[in-house]
Backbone bond lengths (Angstrom), bond angles and torsions (degrees), N, CA, C in turn:
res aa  C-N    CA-C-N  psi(-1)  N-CA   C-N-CA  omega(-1)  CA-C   N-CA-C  phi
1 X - - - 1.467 - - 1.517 110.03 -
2 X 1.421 115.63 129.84 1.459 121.16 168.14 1.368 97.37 -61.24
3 X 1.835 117.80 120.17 1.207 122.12 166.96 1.636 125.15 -70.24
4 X 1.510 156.76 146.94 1.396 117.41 167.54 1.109 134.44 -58.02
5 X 1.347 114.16 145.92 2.077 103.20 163.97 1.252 90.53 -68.63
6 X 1.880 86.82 165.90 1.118 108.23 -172.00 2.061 86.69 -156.66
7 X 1.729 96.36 149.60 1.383 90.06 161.12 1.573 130.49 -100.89
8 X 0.820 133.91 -157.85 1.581 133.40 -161.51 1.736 108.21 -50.27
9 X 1.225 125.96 128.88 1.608 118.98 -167.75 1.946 102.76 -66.81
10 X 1.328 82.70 -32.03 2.102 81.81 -175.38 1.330 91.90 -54.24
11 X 1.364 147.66 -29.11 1.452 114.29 176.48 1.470 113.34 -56.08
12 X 1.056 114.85 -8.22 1.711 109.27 -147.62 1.372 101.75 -93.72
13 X 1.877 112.88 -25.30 1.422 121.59 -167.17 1.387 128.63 -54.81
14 X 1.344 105.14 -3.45 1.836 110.10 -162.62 1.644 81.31 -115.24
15 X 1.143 162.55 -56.12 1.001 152.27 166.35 1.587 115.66 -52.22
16 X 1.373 142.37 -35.81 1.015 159.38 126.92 1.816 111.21 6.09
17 X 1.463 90.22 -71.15 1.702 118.49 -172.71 1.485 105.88 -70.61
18 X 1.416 123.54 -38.75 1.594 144.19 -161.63 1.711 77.71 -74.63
19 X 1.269 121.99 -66.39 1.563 112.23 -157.87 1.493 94.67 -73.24
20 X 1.061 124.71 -60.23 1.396 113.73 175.42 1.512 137.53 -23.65
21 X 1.743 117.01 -28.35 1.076 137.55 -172.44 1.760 92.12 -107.85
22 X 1.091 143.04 -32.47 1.644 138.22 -159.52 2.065 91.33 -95.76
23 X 1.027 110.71 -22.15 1.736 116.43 -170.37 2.093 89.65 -81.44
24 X 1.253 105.22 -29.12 1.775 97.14 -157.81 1.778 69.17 -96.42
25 X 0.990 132.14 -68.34 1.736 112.82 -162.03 1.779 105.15 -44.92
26 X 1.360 121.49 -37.33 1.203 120.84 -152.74 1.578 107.55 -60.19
27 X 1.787 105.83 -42.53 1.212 131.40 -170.16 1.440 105.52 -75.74
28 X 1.729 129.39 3.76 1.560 120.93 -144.56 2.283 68.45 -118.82
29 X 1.774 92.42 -55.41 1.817 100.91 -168.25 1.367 124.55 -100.24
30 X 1.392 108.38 -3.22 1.585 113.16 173.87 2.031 108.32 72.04
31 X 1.251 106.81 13.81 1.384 97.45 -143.91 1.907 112.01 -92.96
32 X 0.970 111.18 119.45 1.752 105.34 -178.91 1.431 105.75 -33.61
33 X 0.924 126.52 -91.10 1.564 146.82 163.03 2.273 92.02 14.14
34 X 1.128 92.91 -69.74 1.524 112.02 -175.42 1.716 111.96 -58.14
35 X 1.294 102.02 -57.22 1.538 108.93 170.71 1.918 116.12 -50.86
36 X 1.381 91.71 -44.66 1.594 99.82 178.54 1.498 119.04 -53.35
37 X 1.250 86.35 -25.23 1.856 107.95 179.19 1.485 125.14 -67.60
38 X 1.398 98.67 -49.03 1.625 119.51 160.95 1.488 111.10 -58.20
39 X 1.232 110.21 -52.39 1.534 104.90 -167.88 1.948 103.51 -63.37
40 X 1.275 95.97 -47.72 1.624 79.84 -178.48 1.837 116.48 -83.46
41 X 1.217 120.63 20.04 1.534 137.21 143.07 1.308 121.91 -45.76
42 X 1.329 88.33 -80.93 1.660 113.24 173.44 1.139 112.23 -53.15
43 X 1.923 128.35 -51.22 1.281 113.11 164.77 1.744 137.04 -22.64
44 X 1.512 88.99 -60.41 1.335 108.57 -178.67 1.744 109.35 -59.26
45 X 1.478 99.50 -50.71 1.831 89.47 176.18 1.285 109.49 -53.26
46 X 1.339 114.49 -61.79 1.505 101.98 -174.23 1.587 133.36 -44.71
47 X 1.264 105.19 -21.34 1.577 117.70 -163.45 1.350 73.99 -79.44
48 X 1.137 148.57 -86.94 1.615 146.81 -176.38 1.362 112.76 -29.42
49 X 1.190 137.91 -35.18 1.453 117.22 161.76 1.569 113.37 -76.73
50 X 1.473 100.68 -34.23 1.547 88.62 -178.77 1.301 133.31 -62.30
51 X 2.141 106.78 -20.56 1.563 111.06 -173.90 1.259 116.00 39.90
52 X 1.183 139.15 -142.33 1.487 146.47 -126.24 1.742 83.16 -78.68
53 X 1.096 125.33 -49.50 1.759 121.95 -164.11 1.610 107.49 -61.99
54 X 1.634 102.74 -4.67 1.791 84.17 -146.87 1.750 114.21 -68.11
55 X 1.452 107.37 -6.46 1.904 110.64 168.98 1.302 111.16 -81.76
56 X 1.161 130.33 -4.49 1.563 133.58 -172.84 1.246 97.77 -91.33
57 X 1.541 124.75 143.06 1.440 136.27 165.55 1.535 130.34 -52.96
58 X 1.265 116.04 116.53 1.677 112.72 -167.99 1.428 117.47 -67.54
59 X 0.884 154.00 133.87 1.423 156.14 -165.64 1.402 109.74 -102.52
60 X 1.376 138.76 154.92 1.438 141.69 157.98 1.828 121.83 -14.37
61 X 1.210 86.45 -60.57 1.735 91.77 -173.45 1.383 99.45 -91.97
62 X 1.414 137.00 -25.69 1.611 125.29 164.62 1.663 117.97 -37.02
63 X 1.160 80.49 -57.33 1.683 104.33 -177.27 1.361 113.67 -57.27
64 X 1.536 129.54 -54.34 0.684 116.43 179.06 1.781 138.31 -73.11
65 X 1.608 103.11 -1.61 1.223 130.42 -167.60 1.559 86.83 -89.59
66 X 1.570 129.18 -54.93 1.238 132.83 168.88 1.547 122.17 -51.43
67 X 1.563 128.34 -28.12 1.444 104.63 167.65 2.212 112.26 -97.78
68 X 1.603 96.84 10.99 1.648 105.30 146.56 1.328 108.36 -50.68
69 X 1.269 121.46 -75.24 1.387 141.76 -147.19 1.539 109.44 -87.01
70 X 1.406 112.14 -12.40 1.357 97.50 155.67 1.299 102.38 -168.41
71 X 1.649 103.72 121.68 0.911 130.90 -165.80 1.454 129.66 -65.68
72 X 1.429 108.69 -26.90 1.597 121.45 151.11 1.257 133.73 -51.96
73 X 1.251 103.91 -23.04 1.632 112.55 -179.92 1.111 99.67 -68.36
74 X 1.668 115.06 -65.58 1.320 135.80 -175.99 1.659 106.03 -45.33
75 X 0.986 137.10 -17.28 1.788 132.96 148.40 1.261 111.49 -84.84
76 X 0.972 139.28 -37.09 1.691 129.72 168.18 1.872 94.81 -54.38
77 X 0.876 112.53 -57.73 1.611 92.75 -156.29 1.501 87.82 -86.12
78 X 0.946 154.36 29.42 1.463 148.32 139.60 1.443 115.29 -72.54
79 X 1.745 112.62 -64.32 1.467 132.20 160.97 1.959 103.98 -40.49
80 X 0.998 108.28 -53.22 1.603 118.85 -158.85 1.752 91.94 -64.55
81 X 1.268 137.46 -62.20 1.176 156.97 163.78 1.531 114.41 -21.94
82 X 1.238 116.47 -59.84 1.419 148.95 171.48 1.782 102.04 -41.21
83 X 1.497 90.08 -54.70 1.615 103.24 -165.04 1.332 108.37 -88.59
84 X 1.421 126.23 0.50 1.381 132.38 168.09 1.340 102.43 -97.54
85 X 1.457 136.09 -49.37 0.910 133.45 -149.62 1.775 104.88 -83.92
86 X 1.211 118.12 -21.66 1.458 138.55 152.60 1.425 119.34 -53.03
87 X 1.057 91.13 -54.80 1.952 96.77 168.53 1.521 121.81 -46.66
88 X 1.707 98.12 -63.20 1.245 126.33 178.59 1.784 109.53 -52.52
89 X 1.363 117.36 -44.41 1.647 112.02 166.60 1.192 119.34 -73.00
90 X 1.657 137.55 -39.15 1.563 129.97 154.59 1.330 92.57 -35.04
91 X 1.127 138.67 -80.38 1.521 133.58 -142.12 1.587 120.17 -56.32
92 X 1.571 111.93 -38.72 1.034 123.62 173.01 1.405 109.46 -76.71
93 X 1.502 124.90 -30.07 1.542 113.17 179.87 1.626 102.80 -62.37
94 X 1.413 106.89 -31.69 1.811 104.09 -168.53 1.253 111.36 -87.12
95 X 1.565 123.08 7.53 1.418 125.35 179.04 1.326 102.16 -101.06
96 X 1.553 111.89 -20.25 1.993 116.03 -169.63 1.843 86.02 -88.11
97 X 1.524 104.48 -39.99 1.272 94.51 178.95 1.734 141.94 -41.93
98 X 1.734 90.15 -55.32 1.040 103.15 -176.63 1.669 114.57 -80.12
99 X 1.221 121.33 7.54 1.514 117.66 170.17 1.572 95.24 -107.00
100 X 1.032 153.63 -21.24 1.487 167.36 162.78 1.607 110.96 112.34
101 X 1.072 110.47 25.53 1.455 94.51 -179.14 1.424 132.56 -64.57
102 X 1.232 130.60 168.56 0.938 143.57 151.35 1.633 136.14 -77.98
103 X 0.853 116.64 -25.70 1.758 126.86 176.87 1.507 104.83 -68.21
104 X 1.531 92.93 176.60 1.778 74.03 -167.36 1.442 88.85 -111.83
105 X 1.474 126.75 145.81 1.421 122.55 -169.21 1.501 113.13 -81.61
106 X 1.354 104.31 -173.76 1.719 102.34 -152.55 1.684 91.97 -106.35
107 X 1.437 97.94 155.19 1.500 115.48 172.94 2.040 115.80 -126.68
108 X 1.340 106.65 175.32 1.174 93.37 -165.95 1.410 118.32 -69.35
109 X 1.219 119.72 156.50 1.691 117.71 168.44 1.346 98.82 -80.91
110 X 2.002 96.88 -177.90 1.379 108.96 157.86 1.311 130.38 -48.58
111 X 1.405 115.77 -35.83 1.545 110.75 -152.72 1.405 88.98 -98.31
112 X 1.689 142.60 -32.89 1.291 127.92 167.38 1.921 114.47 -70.45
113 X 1.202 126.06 -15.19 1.001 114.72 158.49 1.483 124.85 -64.02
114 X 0.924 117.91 -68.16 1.554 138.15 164.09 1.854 105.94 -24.31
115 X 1.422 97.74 -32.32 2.057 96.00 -169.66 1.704 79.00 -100.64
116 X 1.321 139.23 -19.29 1.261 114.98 -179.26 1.479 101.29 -86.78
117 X 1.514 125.43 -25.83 1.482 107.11 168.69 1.612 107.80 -65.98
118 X 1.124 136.46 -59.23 1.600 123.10 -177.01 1.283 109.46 -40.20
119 X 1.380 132.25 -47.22 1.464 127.36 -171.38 1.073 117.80 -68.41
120 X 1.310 120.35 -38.41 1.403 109.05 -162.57 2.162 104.15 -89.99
121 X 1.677 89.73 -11.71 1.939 88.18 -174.51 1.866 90.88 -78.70
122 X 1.344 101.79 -23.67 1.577 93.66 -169.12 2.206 107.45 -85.49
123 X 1.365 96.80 19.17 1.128 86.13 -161.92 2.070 92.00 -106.87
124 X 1.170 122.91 15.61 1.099 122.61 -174.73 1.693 107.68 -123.58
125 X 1.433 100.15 -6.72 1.261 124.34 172.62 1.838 131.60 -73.66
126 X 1.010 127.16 20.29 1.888 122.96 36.77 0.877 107.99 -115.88
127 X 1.433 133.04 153.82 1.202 147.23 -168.44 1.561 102.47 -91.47
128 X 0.845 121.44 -4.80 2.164 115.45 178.95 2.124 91.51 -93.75
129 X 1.368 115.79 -34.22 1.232 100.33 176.30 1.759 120.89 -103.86
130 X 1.492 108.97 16.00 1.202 106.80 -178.47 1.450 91.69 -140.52
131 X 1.413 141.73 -117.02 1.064 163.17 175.91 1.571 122.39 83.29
132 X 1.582 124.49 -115.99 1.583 111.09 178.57 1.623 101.48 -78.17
133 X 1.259 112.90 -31.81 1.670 117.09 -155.58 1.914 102.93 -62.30
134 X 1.632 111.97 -31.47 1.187 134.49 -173.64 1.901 118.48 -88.33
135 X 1.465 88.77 -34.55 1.545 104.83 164.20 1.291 131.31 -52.89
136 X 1.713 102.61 -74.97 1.391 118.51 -159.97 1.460 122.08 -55.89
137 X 2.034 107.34 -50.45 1.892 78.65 154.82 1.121 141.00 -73.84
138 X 1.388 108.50 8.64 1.823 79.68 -174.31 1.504 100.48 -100.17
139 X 1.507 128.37 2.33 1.178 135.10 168.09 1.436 112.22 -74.07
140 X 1.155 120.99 -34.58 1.368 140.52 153.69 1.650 115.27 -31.25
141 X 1.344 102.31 -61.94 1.029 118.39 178.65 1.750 146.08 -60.05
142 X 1.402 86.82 -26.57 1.230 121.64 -158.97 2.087 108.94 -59.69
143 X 1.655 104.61 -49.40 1.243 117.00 155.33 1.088 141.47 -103.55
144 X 1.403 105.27 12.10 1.589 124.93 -170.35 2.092 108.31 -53.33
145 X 0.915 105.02 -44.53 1.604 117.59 -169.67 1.789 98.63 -80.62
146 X 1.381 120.16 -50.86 1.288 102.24 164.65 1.747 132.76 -82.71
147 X 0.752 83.21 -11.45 2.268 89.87 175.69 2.024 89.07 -81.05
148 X 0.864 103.32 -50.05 1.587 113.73 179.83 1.788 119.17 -50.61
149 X 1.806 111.24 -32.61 1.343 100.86 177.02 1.857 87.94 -97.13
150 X 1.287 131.51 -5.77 1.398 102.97 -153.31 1.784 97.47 -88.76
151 X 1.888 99.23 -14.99 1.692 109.09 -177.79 1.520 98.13 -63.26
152 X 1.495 116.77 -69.76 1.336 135.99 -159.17 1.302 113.84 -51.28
153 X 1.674 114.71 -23.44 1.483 126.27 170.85 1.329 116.19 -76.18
154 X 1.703 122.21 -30.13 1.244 150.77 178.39 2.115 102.61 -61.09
155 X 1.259 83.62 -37.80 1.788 103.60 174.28 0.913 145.00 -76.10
156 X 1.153 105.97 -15.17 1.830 132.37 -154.95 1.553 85.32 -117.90
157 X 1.533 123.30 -23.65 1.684 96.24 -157.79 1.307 93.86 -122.98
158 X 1.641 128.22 1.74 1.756 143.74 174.09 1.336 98.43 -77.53
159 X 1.052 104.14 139.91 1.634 129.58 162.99 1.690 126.89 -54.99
160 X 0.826 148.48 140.16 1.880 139.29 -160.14 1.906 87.33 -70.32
161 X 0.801 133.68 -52.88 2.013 106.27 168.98 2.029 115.22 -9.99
162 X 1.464 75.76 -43.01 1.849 99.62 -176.21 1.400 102.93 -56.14
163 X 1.374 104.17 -80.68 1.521 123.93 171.97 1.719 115.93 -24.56
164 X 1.214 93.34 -55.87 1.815 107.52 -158.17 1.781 86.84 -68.55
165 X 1.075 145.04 -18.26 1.867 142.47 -170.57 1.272 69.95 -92.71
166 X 1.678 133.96 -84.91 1.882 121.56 -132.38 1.421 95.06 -71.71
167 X 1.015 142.12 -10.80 1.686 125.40 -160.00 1.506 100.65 -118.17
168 X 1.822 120.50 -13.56 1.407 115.89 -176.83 1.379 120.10 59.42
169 X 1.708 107.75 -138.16 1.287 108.97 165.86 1.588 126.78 -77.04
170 X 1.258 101.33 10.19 1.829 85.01 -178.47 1.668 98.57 -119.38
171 X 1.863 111.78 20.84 1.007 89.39 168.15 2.069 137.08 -95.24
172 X 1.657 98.68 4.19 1.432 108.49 165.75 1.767 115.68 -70.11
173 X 1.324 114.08 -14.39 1.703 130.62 162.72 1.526 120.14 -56.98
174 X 1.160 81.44 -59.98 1.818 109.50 -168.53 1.350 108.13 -84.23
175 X 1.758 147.71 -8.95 1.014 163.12 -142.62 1.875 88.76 -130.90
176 X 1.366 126.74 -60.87 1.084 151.58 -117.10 2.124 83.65 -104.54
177 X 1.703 91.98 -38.68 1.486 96.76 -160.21 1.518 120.08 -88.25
178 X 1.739 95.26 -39.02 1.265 123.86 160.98 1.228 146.62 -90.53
179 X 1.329 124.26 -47.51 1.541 140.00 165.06 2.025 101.99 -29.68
180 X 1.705 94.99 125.82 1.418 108.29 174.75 1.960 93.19 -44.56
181 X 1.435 93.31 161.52 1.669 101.49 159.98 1.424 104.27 -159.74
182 X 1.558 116.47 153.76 1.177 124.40 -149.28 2.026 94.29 -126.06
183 X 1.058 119.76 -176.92 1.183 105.88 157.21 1.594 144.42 -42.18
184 X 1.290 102.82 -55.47 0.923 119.78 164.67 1.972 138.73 -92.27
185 X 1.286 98.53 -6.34 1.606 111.20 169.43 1.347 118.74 -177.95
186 X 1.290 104.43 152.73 1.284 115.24 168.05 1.808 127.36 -68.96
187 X 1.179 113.87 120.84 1.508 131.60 -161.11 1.756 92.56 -78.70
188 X 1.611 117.19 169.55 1.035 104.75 172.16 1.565 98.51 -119.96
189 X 2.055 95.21 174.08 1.328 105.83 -150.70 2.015 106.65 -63.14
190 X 0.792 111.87 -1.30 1.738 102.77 177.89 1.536 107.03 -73.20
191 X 1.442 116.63 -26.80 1.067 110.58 -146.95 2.027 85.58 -95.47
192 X 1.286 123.41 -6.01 1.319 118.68 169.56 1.616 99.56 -77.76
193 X 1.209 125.72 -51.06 1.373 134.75 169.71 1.570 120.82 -27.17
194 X 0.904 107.40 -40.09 1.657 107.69 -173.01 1.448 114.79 -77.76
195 X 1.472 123.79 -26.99 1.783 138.30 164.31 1.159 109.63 -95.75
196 X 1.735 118.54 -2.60 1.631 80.17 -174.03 2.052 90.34 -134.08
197 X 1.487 90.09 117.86 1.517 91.97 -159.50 1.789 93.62 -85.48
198 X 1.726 111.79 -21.88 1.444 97.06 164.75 1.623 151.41 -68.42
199 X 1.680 81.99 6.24 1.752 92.97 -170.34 1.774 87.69 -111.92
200 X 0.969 120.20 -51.06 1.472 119.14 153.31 1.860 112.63 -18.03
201 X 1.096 112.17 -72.49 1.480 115.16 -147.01 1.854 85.50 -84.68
202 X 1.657 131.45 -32.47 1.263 96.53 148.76 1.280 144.45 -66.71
203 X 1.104 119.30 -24.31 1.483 115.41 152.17 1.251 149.83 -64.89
204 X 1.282 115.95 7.79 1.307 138.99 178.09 1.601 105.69 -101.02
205 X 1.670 93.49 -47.24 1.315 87.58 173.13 1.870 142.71 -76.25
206 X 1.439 97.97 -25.47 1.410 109.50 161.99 1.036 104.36 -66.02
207 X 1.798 146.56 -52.22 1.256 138.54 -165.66 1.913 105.83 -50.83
208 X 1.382 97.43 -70.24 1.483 113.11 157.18 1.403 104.68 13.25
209 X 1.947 107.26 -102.59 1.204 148.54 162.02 1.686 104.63 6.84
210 X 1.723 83.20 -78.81 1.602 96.02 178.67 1.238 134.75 -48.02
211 X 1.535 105.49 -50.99 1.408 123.68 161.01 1.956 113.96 -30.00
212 X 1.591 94.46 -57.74 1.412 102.97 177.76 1.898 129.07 -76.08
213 X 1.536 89.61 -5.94 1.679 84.23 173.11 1.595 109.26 -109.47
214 X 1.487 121.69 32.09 1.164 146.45 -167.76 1.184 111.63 66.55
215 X 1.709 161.22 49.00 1.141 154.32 166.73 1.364 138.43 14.95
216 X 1.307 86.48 78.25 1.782 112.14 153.81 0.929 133.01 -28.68
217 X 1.178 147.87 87.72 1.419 124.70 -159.29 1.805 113.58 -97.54
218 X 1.095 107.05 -6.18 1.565 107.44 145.82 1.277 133.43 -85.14
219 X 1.368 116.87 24.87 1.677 118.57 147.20 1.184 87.97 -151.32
220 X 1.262 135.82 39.49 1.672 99.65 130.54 1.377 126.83 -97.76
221 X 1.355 134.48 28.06 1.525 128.15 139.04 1.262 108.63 -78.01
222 X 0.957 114.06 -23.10 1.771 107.96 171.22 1.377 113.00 -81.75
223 X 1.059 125.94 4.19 1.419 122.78 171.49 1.501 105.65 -88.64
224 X 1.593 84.34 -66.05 1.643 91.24 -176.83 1.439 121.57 -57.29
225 X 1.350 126.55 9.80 1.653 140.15 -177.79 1.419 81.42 -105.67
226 X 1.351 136.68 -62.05 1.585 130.93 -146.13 1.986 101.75 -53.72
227 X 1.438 99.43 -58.84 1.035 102.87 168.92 1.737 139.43 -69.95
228 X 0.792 113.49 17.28 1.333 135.62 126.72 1.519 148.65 -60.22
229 X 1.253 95.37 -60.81 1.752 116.49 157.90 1.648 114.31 -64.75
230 X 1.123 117.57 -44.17 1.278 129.69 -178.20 1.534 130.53 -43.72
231 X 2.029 85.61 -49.10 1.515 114.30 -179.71 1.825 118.05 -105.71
232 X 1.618 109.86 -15.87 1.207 122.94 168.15 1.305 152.01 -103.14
233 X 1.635 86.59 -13.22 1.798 99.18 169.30 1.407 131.45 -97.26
234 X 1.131 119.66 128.66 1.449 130.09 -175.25 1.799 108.42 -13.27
235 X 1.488 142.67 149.03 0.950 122.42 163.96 1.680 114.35 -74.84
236 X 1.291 108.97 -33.64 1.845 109.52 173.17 1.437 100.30 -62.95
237 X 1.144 145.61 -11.70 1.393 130.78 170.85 1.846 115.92 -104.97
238 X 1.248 113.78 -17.79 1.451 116.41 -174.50 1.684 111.63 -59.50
């Protein structure tokens, strides 16, 4: 790989030192404010190794050739990682929360850790044309499709108690519209779930979705209704 030029590293030392000093406060106060500090540190070093490239977008293996060469970076996006991946488990405890479960909710794997370290080292790469605004969904994103089948599986095998929390008030609608029924009564909605892998796989996927446009939790009963309608209503009536 053509590595970048770069000009003389002593430019780099005063930005170098700046992250060096915002990484030991960060670790003393935990504090965004402080971290934000580092990140635009490191910016600046990097723009100095990068020279002439440094407005051009960093790529996978750029990046990673860049926290070679300086080794501070390579603790910012360790620290930085840490503090996403922390985020990312509050969030999921308050998503197991808010449906009431019991299981213990999911956190990132290897292979979404690993894409949240590339993202977030590539996100300073430069940081005036990428940074949080360029970050946050795709960090979002990252487990959205698996936290999303492990909920929807969580759904399919819960009892309508289950149902009646994710669907709220529109779930005597959606129960009323959908739920198998037999002669004598209406079945509840899991038990449509288990044959019908197309109302399933939309619901995985709106959850998904949501997951990835940071999760609202005032429309996601409206999600989980959409997909319903989507996959259950007559086409002469849709």
């Amino acid at each position: 790989m053509a590595h970048e030029a770069h000009p003389d590293r002593a430019d780099a030392a005063a930005p170098v030192a700046a992250l060096q000093a915002a990484l030991i406060r960060y670790e003393l106060s935990a504090s965004p404010a402080v971290l934000d500090e580092a990140f635009r540190a490191a910016a600046a070093a990097i723009a100095v190794l990068r020279g002439e490239r440094r407005r051009e977008p960093a790529d996978a293996v750029q990046v990673r050739w860049l926290m070679s060469q300086l080794p501070d970076f390579e603790q910012l996006v360790s620290v930085a990682v840490g503090a996403a991946e922390r985020s990312a488990q509050a969030a999921a405890g308050e998503l197991w929360g808010w449906f009431g479960l019991s299981s213990v909710p999911p956190v990132w794997d290897e292979t979404e850790r690993s894409a949240a370290r590339v993202l977030i080292a590539c996100a300073c790469a430069p940081l005036d044309a990428r940074g949080a605004r360029w970050l946050r969904p795709r960090l979002l994103r990252l487990a959205a499709q698996r936290w999303a089948a492990i909920l929807i599986a969580e759904l399919c095998a819960g009892d309508d108690e289950l149902w009646r929390r994710a669907l709220g008030a529109r779930y005597e609608s959606v129960h009323t519209r959908y739920a198998p029924r037999s002669r004598w009564r209406t079945h509840q909605l899991s038990e449509l779930l288990v044959s019908n892998e197309r109302t399933v796989a939309a619901l995985r996927d709106r959850l998904a979705r949501w997951l990835a446009e940071g999760g609202d939790f005032q429309t996601l009963s409206g999600e989980l209704e959409a997909a319903f309608v989507l996959t259950r209503t007559p086409v002469h009536l849709a």
